[in-house]
C-alpha positions, 0 to 999 in steps of 0.5 A, spaced: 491 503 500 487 506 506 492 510 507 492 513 499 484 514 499 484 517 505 489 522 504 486 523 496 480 524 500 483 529 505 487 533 500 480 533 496 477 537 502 483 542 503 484 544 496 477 545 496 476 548 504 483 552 502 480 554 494 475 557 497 477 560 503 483 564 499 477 568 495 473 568 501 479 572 504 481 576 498 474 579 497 474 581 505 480 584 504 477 588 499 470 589 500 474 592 507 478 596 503 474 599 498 468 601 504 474 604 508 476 609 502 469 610 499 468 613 507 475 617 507 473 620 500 466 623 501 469 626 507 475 629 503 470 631 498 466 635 503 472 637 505 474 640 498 467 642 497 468 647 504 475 649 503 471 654 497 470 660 501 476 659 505 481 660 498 477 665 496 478 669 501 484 667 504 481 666 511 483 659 514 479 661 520 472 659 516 475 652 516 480 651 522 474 648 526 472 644 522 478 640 521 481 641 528 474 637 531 474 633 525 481 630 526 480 629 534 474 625 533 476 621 528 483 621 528 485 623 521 490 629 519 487 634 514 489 640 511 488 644 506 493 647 501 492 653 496 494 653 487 501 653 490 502 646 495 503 651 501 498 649 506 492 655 508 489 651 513 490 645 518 487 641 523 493 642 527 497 637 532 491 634 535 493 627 540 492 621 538 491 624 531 495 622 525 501 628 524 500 629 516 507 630 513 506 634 507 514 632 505 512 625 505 513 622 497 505 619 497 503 625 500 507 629 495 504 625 490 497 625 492 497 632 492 501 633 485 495 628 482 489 632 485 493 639 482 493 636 475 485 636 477 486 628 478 481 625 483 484 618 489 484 612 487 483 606 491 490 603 493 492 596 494 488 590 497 488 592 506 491 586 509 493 586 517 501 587 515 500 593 511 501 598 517 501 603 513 496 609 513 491 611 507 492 618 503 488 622 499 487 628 496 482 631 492 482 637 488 479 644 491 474 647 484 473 654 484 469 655 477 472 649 474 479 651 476 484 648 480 484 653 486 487 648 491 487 641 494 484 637 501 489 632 503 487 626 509 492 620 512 488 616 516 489 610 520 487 603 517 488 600 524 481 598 525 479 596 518 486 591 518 483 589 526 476 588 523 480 584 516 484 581 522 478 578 525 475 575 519 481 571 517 482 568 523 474 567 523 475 564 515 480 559 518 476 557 523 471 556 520 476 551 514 479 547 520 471 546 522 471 543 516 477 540 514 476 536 521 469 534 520 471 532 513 476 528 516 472 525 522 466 523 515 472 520 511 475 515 516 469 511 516 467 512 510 473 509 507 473 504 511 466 502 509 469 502 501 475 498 503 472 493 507 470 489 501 477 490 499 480 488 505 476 482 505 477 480 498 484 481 499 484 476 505 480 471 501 485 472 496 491 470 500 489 465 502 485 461 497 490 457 494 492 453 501 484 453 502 484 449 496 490 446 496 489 443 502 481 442 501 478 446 507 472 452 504 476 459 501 472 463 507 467 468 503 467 475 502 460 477 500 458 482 505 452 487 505 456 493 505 460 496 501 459 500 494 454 496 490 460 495 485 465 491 490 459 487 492 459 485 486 465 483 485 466 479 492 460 475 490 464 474 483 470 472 486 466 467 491 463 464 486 470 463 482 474 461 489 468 455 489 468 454 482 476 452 483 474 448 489 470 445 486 475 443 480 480 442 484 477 437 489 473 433 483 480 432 479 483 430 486 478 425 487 479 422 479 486 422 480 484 417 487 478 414 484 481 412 478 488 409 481 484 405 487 480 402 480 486 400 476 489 397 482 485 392 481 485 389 474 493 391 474 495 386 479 489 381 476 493 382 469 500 381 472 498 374 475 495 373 468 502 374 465 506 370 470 501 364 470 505 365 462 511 363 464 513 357 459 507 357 456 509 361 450 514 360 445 520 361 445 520 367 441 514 370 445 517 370 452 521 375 451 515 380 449 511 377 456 517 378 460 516 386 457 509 387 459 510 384 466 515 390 467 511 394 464 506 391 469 510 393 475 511 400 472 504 401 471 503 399 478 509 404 481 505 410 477 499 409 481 502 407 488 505 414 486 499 417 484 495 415 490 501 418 494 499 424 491 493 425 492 493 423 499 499 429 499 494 433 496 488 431 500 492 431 507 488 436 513 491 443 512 493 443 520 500 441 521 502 437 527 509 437 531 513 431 530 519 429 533 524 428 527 529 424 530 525 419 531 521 419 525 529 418 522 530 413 526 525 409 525 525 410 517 532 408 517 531 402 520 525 400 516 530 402 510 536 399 512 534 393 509 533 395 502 540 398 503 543 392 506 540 388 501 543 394 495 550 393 499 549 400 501 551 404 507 546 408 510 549 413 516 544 418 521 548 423 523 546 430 527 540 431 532 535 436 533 536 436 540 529 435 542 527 441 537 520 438 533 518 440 527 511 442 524 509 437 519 502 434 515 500 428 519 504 423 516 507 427 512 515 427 515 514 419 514 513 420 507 518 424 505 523 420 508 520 414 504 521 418 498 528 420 499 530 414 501 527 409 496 529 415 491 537 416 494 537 407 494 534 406 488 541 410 484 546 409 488 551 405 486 553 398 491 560 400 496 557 407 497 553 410 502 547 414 503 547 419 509 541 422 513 543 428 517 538 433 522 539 439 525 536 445 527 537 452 523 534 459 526 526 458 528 527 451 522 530 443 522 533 442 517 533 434 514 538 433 508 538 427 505 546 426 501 547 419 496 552 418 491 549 416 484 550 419 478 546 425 480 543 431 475 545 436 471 546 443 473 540 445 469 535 438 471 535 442 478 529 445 478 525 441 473 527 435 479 520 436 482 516 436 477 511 431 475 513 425 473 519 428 470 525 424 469 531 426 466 534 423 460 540 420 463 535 416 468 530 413 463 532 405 464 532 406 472 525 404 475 520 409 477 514 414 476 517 421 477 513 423 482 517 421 488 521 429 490 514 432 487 511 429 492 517 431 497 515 438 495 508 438 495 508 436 503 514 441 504 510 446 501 503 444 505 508 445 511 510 452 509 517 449 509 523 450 504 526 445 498 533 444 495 536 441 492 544 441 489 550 437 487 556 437 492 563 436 492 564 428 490 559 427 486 552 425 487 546 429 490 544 432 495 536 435 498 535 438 503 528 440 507 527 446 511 520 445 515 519 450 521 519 448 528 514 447 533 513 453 539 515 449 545 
């Protein structure tokens, strides 16, 4: 966004350096083409007005003079032509004087414009590439008649020179310009974005500052337009409000099953102490509310686990991952041996650690574990695989129960989502959110999918820790 603003700003100030350079240049043109024909046209009137007596008397001598030293002073060609074209009188071959070829076409047309009683015009605007000279011609009155007609050439070189030179001032002075503007614009710029780039840093990194619990970084600051203060304070407020929400909802979800956890256990122990003190026809409703009783209470073990995930610290620490692997297998081990399940580790990291909330693998590996165990069948395996993938480790956890459909693979990680086919098997549903919110904590990757031979497969990519 800098970079668009700055070169808006800069084009603004070209086009307005170049709109009003160009004008400014023409007009220099102009004015200096039009002071160099008035100058030539009185001195070729003057001309016109001395030739009189020469015509009449048919006597060039009484104005050869005056041309000759005319033409070595200024350089310019004069001549003098009588009713008939033919000259009468000239200045003469003068050096470094313009020769003045009467068979020239604009020579030719000035003169049988002056003969029809016509008097110059200006020509076209001077620029320093014309190099081309300026004509002109003015016809000679003899008691109203057309008797004869004055023609001057003059060079232009020192008028496109002058022209030349204020160019080259103009577009120094634009660049001056320009450059100044450019030297104000950059710190302007960044003065009105610094709000913006600080608004967008805060806004990167507000949901894992909320997430994770730590304070969203403020970006309210005494500088900037007025109106993108206003919006940082705004969005500090907002940042806050969400904190605050968030925050309060963790501490509700935590509270309010540490709270339940109490009286739950105090009605189950009610409902065994039941046992055969019901009638027949109740034991079997007795039976169901203790069920409903160990459902309950899987609910909050899995709300507590959750809000411990959310909770966590938002630094990340490095974990030996085959080691954790190892250990949880060997803590699970039992549960399978007792479920007629083979659980294998196969693969290694070699040596590589992952990064990881604190306690955070652990967890994982529980939910997967107590998640493959709990659908998979007595005489089938579970297999525990790591490994090390690019700048990332990889733990895929593989069972071989009846899995999910194509179609259930994306909403397996949501909250306390079950899938239909699953209902009858113990659970809260929130064991692979769980997963998922600590992977996503650990800037990691999940997926999930169905392998050849049935079953389901989840794998958890976490980065690796710098050596």
């Amino acid at each position: 966004m800098r970079v668009r603003l700055q070169a808006t700003v800069l084009s603004l100030v070209a086009l307005l350096v170049f709109g009003l350079g160009v004008p400014l240049a023409v007009s220099v043109a102009g004015s200096a083409g039009q002071t160099l024909f008035l100058d030539r046209l009185t001195d070729t009137a003057r001309f016109a007005s001395l030739a009189q007596r020469p015509l009449i008397q048919s006597d060039p001598d009484l104005i050869n003079a005056e041309l000759r030293r005319y033409a070595e002073v200024y350089g310019i060609a004069v001549a003098v032509l009588n009713q008939d074209g033919r000259p009468t009188a000239t200045s003469g071959s003068v050096p470094g004087a313009i020769k003045l070829d009467l068979a020239d076409t604009r020579v030719a047309g000035q003169v049988q414009s002056a003969l029809a009683g016509r008097h110059s015009e200006p020509g076209p605007m001077l620029v320093p590439w014309d190099e081309g000279t300026l004509v002109l011609a003015e016809p000679v009155l003899i008691d109203g008649d057309v008797r004869g007609v004055v023609v001057t050439e003059s060079p232009t070189a020192q008028a496109r020179q002058e022209v030349t030179l204020w160019w080259v001032l103009i577009a120094t002075i634009g660049m001056i310009a320009f450059c100044l503007a450019l030297l104000v614009a950059l710190p302007l710029v960044r003065w009105i974005l610094r709000p913006v780039r600080r608004l967008d840093e805060a806004t990167g990194s507000l949901v894992e500052a909320v997430v994770s619990g730590r304070e969203v970084a403020r970006v309210g600051e005494e500088s900037g337009p007025v109106e993108l203060q206003q919006l940082g304070r705004s969005f500090d407020m907002m940042a806050a409000s969400v904190g605050e929400a968030l925050a309060a909802q963790r501490a509700f979800v935590a509270d309010a099953s540490h709270q339940l956890r109490n009286p739950l256990t105090a009605l189950k122990l009610r409902l065994v102490n039941l046992e055969g003190h019901v009638d027949t026809e109740a034991e079997e409703h007795r039976e169901a509310a203790v069920a409903e009783a160990d459902r309950l209470n899987q609910v909050l073990d899995g709300l507590l686990s959750m809000a411990r995930a959310e909770a966590s610290a938002g630094e990340l620490v490095a974990v030996d991952v085959d080691t954790v692997v190892a250990e949880r297998a060997a803590d699970w081990n039992v549960v399978a041996v007792a479920r007629e399940v083979s659980l294998d580790v196969e693969g290694s990291t070699d040596g590589v650690r992952a990064l990881a909330p604190p306690r955070g693998l652990e967890a994982v590996l529980d939910a997967l574990l107590d998640n493959a165990l709990k659908f998979t069948g007595a005489g089938t395996s579970v297999r525990v695989h790591t490994s090390t993938v690019d700048e990332a480790v990889r733990l895929t956890v593989r069972d071989h129960g009846p899995g999910l459909r194509a179609d259930e693979l994306e909403r397996a990680t949501d909250r306390f989502w079950r899938s239909t086919a699953h209902q009858n098997v113990a659970g809260s549903g929130l064991g692979l959110s769980i997963v998922a919110e600590i992977v996503a904590r650990a800037g990691g990757s999940l997926k999930l999918d169905l392998p050849d031979g049935g079953g389901l497969r989840i794998a958890v990519e976490l980065p690796a820790a710098s050596s």
